[in-house]
C-alpha positions as semicolon CSV with decimal commas, in nm:
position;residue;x (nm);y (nm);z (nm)
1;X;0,000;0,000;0,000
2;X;0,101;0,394;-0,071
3;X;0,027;0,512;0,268
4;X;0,046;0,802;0,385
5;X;0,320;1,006;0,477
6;X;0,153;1,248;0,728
7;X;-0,170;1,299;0,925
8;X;-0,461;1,463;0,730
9;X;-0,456;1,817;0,753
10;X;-0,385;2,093;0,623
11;X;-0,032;2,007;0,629
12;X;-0,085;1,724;0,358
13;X;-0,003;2,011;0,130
14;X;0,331;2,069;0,273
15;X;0,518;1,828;-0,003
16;X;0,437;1,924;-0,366
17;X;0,374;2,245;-0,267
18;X;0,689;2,384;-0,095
19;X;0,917;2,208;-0,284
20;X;1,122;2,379;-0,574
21;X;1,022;2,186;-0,908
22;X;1,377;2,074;-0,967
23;X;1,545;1,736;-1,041
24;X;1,804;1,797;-0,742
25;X;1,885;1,492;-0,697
26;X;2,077;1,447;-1,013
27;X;2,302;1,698;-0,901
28;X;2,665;1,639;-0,783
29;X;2,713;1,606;-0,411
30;X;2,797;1,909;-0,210
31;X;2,877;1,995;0,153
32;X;2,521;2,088;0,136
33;X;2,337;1,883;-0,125
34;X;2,297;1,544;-0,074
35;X;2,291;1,447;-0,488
36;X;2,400;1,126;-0,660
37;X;2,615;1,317;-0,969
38;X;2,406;1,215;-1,272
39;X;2,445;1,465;-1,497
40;X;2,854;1,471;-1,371
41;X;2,906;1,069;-1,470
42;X;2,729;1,107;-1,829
43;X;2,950;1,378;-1,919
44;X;3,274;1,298;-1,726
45;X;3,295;0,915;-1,710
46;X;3,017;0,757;-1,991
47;X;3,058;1,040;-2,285
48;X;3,269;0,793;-2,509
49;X;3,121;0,470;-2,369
50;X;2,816;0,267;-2,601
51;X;2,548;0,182;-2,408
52;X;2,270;-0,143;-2,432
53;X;1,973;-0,106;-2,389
54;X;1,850;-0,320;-2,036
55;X;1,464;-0,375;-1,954
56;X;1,351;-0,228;-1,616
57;X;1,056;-0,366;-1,495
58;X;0,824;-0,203;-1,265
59;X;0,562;-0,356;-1,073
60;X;0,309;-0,099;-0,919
61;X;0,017;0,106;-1,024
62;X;-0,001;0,153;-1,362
63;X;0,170;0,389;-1,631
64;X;0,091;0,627;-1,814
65;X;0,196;0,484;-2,173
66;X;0,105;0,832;-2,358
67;X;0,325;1,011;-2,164
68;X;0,541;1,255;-2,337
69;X;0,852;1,163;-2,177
70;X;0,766;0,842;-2,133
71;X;0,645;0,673;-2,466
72;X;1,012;0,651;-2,644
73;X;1,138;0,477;-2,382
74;X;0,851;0,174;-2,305
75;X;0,914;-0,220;-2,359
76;X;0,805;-0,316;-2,657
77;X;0,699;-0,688;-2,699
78;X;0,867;-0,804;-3,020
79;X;0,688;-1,077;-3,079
80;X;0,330;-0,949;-2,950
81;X;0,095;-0,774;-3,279
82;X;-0,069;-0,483;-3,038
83;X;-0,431;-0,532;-3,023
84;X;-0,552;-0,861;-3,275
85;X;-0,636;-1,039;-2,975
86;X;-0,423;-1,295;-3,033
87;X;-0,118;-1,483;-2,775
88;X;0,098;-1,391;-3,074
89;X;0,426;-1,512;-2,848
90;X;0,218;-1,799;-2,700
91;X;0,351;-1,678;-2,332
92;X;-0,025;-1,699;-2,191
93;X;-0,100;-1,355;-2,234
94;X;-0,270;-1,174;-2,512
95;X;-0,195;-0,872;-2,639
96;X;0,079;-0,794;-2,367
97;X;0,235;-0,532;-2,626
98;X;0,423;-0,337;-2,312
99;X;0,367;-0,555;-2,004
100;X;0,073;-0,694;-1,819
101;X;-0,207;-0,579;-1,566
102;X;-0,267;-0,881;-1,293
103;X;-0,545;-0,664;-1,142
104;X;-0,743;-0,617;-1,441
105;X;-1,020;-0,873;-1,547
106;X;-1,054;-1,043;-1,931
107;X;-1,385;-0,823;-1,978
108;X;-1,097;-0,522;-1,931
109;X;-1,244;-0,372;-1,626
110;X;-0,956;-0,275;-1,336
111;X;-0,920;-0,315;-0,962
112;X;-0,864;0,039;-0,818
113;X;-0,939;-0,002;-0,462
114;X;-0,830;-0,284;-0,256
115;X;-0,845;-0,371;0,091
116;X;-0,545;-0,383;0,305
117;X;-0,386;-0,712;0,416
118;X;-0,495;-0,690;0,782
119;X;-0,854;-0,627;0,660
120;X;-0,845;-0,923;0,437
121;X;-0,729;-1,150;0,707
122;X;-0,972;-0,997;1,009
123;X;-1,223;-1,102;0,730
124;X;-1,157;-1,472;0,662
125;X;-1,100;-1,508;1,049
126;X;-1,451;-1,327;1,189
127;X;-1,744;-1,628;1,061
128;X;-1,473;-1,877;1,303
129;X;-1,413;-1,656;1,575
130;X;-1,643;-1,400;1,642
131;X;-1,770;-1,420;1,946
132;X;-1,560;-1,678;2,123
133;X;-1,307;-1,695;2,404
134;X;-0,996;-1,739;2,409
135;X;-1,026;-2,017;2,709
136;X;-1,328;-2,141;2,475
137;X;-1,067;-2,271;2,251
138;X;-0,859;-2,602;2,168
139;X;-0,455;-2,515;2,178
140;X;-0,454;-2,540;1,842
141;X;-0,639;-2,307;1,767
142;X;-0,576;-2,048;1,987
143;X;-0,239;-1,892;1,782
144;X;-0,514;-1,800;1,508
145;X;-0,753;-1,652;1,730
146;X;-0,454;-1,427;1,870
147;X;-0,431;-1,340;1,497
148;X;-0,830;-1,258;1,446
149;X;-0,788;-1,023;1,826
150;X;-0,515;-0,867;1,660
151;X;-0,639;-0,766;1,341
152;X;-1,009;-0,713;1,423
153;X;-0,874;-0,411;1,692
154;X;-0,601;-0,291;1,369
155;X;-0,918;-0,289;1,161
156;X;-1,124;-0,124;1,393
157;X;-0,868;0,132;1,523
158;X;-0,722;0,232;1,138
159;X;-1,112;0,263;1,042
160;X;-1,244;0,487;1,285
161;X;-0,939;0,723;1,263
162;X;-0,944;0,740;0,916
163;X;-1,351;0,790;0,882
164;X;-1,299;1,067;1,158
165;X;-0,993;1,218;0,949
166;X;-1,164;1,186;0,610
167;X;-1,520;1,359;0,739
168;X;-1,235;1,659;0,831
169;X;-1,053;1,720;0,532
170;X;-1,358;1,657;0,333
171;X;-1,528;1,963;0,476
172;X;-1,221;2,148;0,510
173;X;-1,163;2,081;0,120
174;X;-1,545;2,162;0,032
175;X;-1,482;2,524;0,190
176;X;-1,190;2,615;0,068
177;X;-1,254;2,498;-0,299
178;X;-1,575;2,682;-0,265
179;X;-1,422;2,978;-0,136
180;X;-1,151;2,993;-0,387
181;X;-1,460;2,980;-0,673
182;X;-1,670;3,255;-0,544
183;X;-1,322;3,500;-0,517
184;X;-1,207;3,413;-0,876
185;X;-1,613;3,465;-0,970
186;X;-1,580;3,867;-0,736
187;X;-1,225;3,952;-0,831
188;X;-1,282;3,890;-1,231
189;X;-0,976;3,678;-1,256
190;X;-0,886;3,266;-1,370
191;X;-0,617;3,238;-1,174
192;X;-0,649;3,346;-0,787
193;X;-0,223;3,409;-0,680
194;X;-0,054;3,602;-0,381
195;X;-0,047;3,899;-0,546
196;X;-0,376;3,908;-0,699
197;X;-0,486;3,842;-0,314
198;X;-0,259;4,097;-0,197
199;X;-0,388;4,350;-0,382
200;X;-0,736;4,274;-0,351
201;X;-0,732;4,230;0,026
202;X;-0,545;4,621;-0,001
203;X;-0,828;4,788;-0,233
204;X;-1,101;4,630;-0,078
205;X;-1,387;4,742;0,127
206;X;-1,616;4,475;0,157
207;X;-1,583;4,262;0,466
208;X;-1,747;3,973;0,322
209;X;-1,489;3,923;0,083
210;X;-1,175;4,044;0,301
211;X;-1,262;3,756;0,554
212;X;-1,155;3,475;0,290
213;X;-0,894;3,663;0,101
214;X;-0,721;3,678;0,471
215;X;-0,761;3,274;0,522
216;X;-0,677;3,188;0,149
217;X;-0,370;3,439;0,211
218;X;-0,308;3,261;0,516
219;X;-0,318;2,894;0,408
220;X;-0,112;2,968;0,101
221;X;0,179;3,138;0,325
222;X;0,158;2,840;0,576
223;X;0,214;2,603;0,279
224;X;0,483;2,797;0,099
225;X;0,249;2,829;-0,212
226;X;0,172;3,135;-0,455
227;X;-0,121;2,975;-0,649
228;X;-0,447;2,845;-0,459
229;X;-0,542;2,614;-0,738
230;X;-0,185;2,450;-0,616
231;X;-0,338;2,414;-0,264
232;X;-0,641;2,271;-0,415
233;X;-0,494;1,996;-0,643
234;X;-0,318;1,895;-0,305
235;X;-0,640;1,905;-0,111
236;X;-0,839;1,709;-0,366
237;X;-0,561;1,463;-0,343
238;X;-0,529;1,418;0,060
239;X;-0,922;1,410;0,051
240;X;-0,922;1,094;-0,175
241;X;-0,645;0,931;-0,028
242;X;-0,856;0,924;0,316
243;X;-1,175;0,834;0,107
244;X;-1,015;0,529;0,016
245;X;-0,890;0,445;0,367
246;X;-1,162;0,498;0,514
247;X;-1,412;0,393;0,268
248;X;-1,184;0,054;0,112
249;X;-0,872;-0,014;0,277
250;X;-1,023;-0,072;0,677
251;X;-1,357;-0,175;0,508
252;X;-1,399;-0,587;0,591
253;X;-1,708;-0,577;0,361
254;X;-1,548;-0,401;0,055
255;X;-1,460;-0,670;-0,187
256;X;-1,327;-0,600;-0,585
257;X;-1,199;-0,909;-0,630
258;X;-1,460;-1,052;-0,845
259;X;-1,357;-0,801;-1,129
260;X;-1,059;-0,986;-1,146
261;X;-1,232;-1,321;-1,228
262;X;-0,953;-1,540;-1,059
263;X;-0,971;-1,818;-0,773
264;X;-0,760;-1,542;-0,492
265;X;-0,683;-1,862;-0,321
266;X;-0,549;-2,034;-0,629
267;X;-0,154;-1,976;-0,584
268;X;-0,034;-2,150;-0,951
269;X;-0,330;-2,000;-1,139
270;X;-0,112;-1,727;-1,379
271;X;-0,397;-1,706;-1,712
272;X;-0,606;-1,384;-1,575
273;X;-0,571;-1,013;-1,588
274;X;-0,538;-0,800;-1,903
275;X;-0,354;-0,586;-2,103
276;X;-0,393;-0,235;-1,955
277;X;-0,090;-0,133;-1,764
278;X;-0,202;0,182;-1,723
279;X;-0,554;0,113;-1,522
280;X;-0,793;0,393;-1,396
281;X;-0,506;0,560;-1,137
282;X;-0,142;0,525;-1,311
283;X;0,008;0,839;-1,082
284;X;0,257;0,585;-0,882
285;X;0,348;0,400;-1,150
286;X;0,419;0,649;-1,371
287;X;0,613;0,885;-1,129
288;X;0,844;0,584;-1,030
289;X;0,868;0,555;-1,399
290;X;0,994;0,853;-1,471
291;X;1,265;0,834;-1,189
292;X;1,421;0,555;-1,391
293;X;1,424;0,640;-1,715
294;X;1,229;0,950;-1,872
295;X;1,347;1,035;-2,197
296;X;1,675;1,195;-2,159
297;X;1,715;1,263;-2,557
298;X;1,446;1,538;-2,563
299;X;1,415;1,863;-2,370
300;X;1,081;1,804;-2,210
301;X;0,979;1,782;-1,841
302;X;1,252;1,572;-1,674
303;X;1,545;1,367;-1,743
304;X;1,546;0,994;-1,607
305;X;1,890;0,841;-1,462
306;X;1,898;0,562;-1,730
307;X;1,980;0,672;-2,069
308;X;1,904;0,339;-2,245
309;X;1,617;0,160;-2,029
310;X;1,289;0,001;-2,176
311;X;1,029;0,040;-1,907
312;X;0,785;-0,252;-1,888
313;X;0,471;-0,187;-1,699
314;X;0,339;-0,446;-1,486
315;X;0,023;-0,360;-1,287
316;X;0,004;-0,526;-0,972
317;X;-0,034;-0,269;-0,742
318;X;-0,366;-0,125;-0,643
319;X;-0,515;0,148;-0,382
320;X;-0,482;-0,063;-0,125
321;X;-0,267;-0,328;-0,052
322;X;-0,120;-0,607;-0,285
323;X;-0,240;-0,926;-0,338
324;X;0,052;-1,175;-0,252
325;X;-0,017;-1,375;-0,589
326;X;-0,056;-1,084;-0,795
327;X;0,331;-1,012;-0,711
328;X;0,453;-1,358;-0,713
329;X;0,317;-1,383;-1,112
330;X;0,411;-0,987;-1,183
331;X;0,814;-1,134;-1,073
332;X;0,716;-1,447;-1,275
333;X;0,615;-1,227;-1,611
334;X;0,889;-0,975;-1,551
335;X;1,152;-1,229;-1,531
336;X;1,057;-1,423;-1,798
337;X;0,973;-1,180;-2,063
338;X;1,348;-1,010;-1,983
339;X;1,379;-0,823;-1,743
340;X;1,757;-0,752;-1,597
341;X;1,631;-0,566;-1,316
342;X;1,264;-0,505;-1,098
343;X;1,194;-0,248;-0,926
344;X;0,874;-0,283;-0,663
345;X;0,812;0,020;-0,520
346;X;0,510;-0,103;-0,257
347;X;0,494;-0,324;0,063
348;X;0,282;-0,385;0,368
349;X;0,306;-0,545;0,690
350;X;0,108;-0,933;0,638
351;X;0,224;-1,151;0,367
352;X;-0,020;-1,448;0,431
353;X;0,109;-1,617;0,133
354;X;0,542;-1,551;0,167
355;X;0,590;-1,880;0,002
356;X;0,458;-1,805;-0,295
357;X;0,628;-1,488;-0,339
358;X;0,981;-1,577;-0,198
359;X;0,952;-1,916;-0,453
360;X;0,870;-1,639;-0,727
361;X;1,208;-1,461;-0,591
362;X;1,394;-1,759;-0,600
363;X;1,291;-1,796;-0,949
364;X;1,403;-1,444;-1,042
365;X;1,731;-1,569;-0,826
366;X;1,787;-1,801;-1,073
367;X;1,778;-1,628;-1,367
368;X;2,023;-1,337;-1,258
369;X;1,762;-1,082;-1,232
370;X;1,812;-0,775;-0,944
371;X;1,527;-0,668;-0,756
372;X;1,501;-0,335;-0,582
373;X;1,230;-0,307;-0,293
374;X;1,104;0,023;-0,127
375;X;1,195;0,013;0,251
376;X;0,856;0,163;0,331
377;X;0,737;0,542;0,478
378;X;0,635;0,398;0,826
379;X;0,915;0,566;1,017
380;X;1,057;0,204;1,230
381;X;1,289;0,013;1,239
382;X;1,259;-0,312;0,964
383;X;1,512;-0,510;1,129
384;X;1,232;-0,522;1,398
385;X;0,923;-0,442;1,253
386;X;0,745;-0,656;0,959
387;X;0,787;-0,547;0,607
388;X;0,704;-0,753;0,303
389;X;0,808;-0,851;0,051
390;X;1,072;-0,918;0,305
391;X;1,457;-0,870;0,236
392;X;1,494;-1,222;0,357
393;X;1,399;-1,540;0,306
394;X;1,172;-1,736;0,558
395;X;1,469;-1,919;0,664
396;X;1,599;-1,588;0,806
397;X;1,900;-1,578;0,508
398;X;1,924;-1,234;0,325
399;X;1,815;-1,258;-0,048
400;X;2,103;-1,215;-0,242
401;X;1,904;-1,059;-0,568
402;X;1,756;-0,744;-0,355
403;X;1,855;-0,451;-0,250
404;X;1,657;-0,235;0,009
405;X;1,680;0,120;-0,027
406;X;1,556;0,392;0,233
407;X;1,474;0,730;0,137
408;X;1,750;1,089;0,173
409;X;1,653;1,424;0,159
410;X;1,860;1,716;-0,015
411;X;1,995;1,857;0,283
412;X;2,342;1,717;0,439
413;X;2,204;1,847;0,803
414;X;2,005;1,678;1,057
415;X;1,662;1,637;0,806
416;X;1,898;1,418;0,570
417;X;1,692;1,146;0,655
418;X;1,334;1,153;0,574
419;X;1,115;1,173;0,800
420;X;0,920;0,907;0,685
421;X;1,144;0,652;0,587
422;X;1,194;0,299;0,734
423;X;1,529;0,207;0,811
424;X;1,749;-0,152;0,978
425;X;2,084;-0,137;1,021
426;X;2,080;-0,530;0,903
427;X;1,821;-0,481;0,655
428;X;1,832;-0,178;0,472
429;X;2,085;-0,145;0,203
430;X;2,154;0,187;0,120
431;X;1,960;0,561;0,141
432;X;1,890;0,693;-0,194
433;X;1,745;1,054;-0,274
434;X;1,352;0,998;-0,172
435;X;1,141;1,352;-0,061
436;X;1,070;1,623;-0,308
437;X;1,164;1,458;-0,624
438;X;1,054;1,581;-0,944
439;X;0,894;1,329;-1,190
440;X;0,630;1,202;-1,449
441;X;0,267;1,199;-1,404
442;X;-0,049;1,105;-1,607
443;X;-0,131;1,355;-1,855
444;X;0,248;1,457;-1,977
445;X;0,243;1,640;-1,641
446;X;0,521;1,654;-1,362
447;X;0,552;1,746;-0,997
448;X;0,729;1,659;-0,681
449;X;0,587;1,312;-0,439
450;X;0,826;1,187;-0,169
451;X;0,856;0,794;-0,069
452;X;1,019;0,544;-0,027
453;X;0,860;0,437;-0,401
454;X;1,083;0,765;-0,497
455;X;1,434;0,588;-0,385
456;X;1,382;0,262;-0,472
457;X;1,346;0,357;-0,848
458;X;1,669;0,609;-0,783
459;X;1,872;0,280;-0,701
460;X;1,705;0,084;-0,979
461;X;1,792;0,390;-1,224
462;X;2,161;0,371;-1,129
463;X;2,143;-0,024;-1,142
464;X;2,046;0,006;-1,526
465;X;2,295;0,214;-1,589
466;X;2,544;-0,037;-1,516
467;X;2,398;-0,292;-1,658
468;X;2,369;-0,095;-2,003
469;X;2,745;0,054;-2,028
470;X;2,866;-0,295;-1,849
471;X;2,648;-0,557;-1,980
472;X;2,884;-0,791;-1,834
473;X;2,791;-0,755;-1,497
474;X;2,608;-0,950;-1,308
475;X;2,313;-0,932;-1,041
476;X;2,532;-0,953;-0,802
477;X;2,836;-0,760;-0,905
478;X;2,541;-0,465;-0,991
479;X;2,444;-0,483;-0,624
480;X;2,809;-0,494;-0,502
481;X;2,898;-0,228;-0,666
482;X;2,582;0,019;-0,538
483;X;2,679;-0,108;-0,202
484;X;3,069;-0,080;-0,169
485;X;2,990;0,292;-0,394
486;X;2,728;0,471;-0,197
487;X;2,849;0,794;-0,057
488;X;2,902;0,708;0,365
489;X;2,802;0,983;0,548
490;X;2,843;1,045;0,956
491;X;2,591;1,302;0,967
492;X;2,371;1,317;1,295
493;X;2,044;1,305;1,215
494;X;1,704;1,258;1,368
495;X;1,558;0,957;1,360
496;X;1,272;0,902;1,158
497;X;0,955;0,958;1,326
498;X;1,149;1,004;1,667
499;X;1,323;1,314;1,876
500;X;1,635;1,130;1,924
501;X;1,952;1,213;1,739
502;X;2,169;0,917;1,550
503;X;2,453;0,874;1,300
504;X;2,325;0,834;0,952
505;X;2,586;0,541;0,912
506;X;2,381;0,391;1,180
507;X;2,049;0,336;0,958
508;X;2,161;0,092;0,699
509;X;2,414;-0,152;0,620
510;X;2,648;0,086;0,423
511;X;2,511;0,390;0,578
512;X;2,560;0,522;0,291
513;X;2,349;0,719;0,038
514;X;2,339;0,574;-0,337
515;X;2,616;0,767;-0,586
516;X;2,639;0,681;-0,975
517;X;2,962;0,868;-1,050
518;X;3,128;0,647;-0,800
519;X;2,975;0,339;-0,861
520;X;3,096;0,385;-1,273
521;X;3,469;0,467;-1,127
522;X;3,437;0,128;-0,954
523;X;3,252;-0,083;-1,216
524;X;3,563;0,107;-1,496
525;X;3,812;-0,021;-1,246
526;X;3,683;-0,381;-1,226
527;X;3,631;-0,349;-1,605
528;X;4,012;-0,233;-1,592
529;X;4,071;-0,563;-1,394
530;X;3,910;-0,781;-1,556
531;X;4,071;-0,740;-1,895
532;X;4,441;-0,701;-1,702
533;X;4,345;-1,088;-1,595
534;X;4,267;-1,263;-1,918
């Protein structure tokens, strides 16, 4: 699931809307910028170097395939003739022309919403144990009714707060949007700015009008913004997030399912979904996508860190959270329609199914294939706390094939970690640039979102990058390489979602944030070594 990164208020708008439209993090590193040197390794190190092309997959949401910086740079199915309805490639899916949608149905309907995990369980559990006692109970079963106390309070709890939250910003978002109207409608004008405000609120006798020029005035100042239809797009957006929280997500009797027309309990069923890797919501998707590998050959919007990437889209990802199958045959599909490297830019904290998506990982294992996983915007500790897909196998043995990345902010000063941003000092990787970052989204549009899902596609951008001016490498010298290259840094930081006050190097394995130009010195020098040894 995409939760949340801060309560619903007003201060949802705080992200977007303060933060300079700017792809910072491609920057060099600074004493004061905490950027990964993009734009310095393409023209210092990679100017004279050939590059081939490597296919990035990215499970989520959706993308936007009509996206202007986007489009050049999809997978393309070579042997798949877009729309006949025909299996041209006989690899079980028709029409699969730039990936494949495993929350779609054949009729090509989507799953938007979803419930989360916890809701799904507290579900199957209530007809057994509602009701009973604990002492009621044979010792077998009383593990599982542990599990059905647990989750029916986490279902309860999440639902009333976000109903209460929701009913807030939902009136909060009604007046202000109506406000906003009726001022553009009195003052004459389209677009309703500081200074129009300003002046207005200067000139103006009428008290009616003064009263809501002052609290539009005040909101935008509060929210570092110089446009209220800004403030509004970010309203409308914190208003449906909670809708779907409280109306889907914590909902036990919300079920979408049957659009997809699948057994959910079937683990080896693979023949469902559709073709539509975009779906009704591709925002995520297509921001993640963007991160990786926007079109760096034109002078629109944004530049992506891989300069020779095929995107393939593979919806598995839905408001809500994932489906533990639906991930399991998205690695599947990736892997074997060729992808080098995955990127999954989602997670949750039940996996009720692991098996089936660590075998699916072991699969991808075995075929050389990297996978890059979101640490997650809850703020704790993952070495602790549950996190799926997990960076280790049930067995308790790290995966070799993924890296976990926590999200950096552009400041080298105590906010260099964000605030949101899980971290392990056993099982996070690496940091990578993650709040205020500047990307795709549906529509040939752009703007800032901060995540987790922001890093992880940062690491799986540098990752291609490797792979396409080294094709040589493999999974794991890729991963080696990001790991012995990421900047270290001994900042003292607050931890996320705490007062107290840590070394970075203390919040991940390298403690270390993610740095291409250094990680093409070191992959040149083994290159360099490599050839010395034959």
């Amino acid at each position: 699931m995409k939760k949340l990164l801060i309560s619903a208020s007003v201060c949802l708008l705080s992200g977007a809307a303060m933060a300079q439209e700017t792809q910072w993090y491609l920057r060099d590193k600074t004493d004061s910028t905490a950027g990964i040197s993009v734009d310095r390794t393409y023209r210092e190190l990679l100017k004279d170097r050939k590059a081939t092309p490597v296919i990035v997959a990215v499970i989520d949401g959706g993308i936007d395939t009509t996206h202007e910086d986007l489009k050049r740079v999809l997978w393309v199915n070579p042997k798949e003739v877009a729309g006949n309805g025909k299996d041209d490639d006989k690899n079980g899916y028709v029409d699969d022309v730039h990936g494949w949608n495993f929350i779609g149905g054949k009729d090509g309907r989507n799953v938007s919403y979803e419930t989360a995990e916890v809701t799904r369980l507290y579900a199957q559990l209530k007809p057994k144990y509602d009701g009973k006692t604990r002492s009621s109970l044979k010792p077998d079963q009383q593990k599982e009714y542990d599990l059905y106390v647990k989750t029916k309070a986490e279902v309860e709890k999440n639902q009333a707060q976000y109903k209460a939250q929701y009913q807030g910003i939902s009136q909060f978002y009604e007046q202000y949007s109506t406000a906003v109207a009726a001022l553009k409608k009195a003052l004459n004008v389209t677009k309703l700015d500081t200074v129009t405000l300003r002046k207005a609120a200067d000139t103006l006798t009428d008290a009616a009008l003064k009263r809501p020029i002052t609290g539009v005035l005040r909101l935008l100042r509060q929210q570092g913004a110089a446009d209220a239809d800004v403030v509004t797009e970010e309203l409308e957006k914190a208003n449906e997030q909670l809708k779907s929280r409280a109306e889907y997500n914590y909902n036990p009797d919300f079920d979408s399912r049957a659009i997809v027309g699948d057994n959910p309990n079937d683990m080896n069923q693979r023949d469902y979904g559709n073709p539509d890797i975009a779906g009704p919501r591709p925002d995520h998707g297509t921001h993640v996508a963007g991160i990786i590998g926007a079109d760096r050959t034109n002078t629109l919007g944004v530049m992506g860190i891989s300069d020779a990437v095929q995107i393939m889209g593979v919806r598995a990802v839905p408001d809500g959270d994932e489906r533990d199958k639906d991930i399991a045959n998205a690695i599947r599909y990736a892997v074997d329609n060729g992808a080098q490297i995955i990127n999954m830019s989602f997670g949750k904290d039940y996996s009720p199914q692991r098996k089936t998506v660590e075998d699916a990982e072991r699969y991808a294992l075995s075929k050389g294939v990297l996978m890059v996983h979101a640490a997650g915007n809850d703020g704790k500790d993952i070495d602790t706390a549950a996190n799926y897909p997990s960076p280790r196998f049930m067995d308790g043995s790290a995966i070799p094939n993924v890296i976990t990345v926590g999200a950096s902010a552009k400041p080298n000063t105590a906010d260099l970690v964000a605030s949101f941003s899980n971290y392990g000092k056993q099982n996070v990787d690496v940091f990578a640039p993650g709040k205020d970052i500047y990307s795709t989204v549906p529509g040939s549009k752009y703007e800032n979102n901060s995540g987790t899902s922001m890093a992880s596609p940062v690491v799986a951008g540098v990752a291609a990058v490797l792979k396409s001016y080294f094709p040589k490498l493999t999974y794991a010298d890729i991963k080696r390489i990001i790991v012995q290259s990421a900047t270290p840094y001994k900042t003292k930081v607050r931890r996320p979602e705490s007062t107290d006050t840590v070394d970075f190097a203390t919040l991940s394995k390298t403690g270390g944030i993610v740095n291409l130009y250094e990680a093409v010195k070191l992959a040149i020098a083994q290159e360099g070594g490599s050839s010395k040894g034959k």
